[in-house]
N, C-alpha and C positions, 0 to 999 in steps of 0.2 A: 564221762571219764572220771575217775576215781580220782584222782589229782587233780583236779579243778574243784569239784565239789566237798573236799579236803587237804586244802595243799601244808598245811600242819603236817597229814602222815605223810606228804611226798619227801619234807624235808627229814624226817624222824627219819623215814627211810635212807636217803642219802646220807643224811648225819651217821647213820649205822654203818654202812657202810663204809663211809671214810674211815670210823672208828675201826674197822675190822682189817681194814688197808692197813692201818700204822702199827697195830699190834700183831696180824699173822704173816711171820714171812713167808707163809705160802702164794698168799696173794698180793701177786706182782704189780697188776694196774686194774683200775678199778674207771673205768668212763658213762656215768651217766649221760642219753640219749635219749631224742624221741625216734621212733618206727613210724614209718608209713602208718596210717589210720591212727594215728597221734596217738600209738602205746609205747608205754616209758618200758626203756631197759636200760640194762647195765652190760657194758662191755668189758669183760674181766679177764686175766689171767692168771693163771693157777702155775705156781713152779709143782712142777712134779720131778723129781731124778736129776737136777742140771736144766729140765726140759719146761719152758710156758708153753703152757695149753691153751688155748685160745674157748672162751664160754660166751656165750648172753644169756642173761640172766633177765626175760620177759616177762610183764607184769601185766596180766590180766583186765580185760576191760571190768571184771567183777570185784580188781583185789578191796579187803583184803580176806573177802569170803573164799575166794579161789585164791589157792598160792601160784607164787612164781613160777616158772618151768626155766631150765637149765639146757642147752643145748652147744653142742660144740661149736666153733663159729670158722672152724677150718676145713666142714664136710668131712674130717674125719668121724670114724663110730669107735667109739670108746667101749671096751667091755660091756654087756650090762646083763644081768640075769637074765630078761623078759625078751633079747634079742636085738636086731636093728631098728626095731620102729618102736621104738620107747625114749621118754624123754626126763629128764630128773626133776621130779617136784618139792620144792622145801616143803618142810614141816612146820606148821606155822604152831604159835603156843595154843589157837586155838583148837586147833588138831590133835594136841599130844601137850595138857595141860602140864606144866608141872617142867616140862621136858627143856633141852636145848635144844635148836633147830638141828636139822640134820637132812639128809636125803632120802627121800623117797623113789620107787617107781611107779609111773602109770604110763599107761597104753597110750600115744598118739593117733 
């Protein structure tokens, strides 16, 4: 597990996150968590319209070679170009030097 054998970036991550809590009023709640098979996520909400969206935001047994994936945490399917069986991947800096993180899509 990538947070055992680094828990420096588990904190930098969580620290990011709190950070991004306090400054976006987009993002309503923010709950780090472990998953079954002791993968770390994040349990978040996003206001959209009046409306929180319910997210987790799961982190990879590989991170922070593989990014996070984003998935709705209320069975609904949200818009997405590529259809129903796709899931939202951040963009990590190593992905898109230079860049801000952002969303991706890839295939589930």
């Amino acid at each position: 597990m990538w947070f055992i054998h680094n828990p420096e970036r588990l904190k930098t991550e969580v620290t990011g996150i709190e950070a991004l809590r306090a400054s976006a009023p987009w993002l309503a709640v923010a709950t780090p968590r472990m998953m079954k098979g002791l993968q770390f996520a994040v349990d978040f909400d996003m206001a959209v319209n009046g409306e929180a969206l319910p997210f987790t935001l799961t982190y990879p047994a590989f991170f922070p070679e593989t990014p996070p994936s984003v998935l709705p945490r209320d069975g609904r399917h949200y818009p997405r170009p590529y259809g129903r069986k796709t899931a939202y991947r951040l963009e990590t800096a190593r992905a898109a030097p230079g860049s801000s993180c952002g969303f991706r899509h890839s295939m589930v």
